[in-house]
N, C-alpha and C positions, 0 to 999 in steps of 0.2 A: 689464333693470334699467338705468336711467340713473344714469350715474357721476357724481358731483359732480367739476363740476372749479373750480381756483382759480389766478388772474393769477399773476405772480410779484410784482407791487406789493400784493397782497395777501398772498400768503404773509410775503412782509418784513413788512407790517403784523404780522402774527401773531408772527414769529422775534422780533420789537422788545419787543413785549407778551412775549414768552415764554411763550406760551399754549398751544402745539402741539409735540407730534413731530414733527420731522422725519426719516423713514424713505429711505435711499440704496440702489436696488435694483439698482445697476450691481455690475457688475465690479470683485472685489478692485480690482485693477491702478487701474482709473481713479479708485476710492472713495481709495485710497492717495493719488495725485497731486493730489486737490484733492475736496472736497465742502465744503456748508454747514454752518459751526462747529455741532457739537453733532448732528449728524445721526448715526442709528443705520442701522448698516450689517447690510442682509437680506439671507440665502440663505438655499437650503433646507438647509441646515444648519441654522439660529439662529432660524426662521419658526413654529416648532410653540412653540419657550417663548417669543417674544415674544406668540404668541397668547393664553398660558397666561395670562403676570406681566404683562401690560396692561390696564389700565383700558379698560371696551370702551367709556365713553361717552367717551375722550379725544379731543382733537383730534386728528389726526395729520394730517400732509400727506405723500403717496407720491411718490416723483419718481424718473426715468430719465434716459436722455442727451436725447430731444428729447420728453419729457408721450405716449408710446404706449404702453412696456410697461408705465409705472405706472397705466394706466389699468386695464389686465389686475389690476394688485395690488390696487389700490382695491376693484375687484369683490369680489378673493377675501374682503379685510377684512368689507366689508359683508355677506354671504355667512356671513361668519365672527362675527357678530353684534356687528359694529362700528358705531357708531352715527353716527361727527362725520370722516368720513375723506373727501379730496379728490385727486385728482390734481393734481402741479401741471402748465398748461401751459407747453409749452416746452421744460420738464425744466431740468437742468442748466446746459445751454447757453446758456439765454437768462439764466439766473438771474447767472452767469459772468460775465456782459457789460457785468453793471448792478454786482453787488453783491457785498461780502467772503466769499471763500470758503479753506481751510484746507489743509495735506496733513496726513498722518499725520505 
């Protein structure tokens, strides 16, 4: 299965429009110290009812510290009969460098 993936100038397009989830698959610890405003923070804790109470044709965009392990998530969404879901490349880190991000 090929994983859609998407820029981080794109994903901002999308965060601007307010058109997509943005889903934060890191570490408590690091989601605490800084993520993308409005970003929903996943484990396997909290992964089974976002699958439930989510709209499966939403947008969502996945993201990790550098676009690898949310490639792995991506899959599982689509997998999970998700229909509009992306990893971003980069992750985190690139996203960081350019543009506003938040802590707890």
């Amino acid at each position: 299965m090929e994983i859609p993936q998407i820029q981080i100038h794109e994903a901002k397009k999308k965060f601007d429009e307010k058109s997509s989830l943005f889903v934060d698959i890191r570490d408590p610890g690091s989601y605490q110290q800084a993520h993308i405003p409005g970003a929903i923070h996943l484990n396997d804790g909290n992964v089974q009812e976002f699958l439930q109470n989510t709209a499966k044709d939403c947008d969502v965009v996945v993201y990790c510290y550098h676009g690898n392990s949310s490639m792995g998530a991506a899959g599982y969404f689509l997998e999970n009969g998700f229909t509009n879901v992306a990893s971003m490349m980069g992750g985190f880190e690139a996203w960081r460098q350019v543009y506003e991000h938040e802590a707890e």
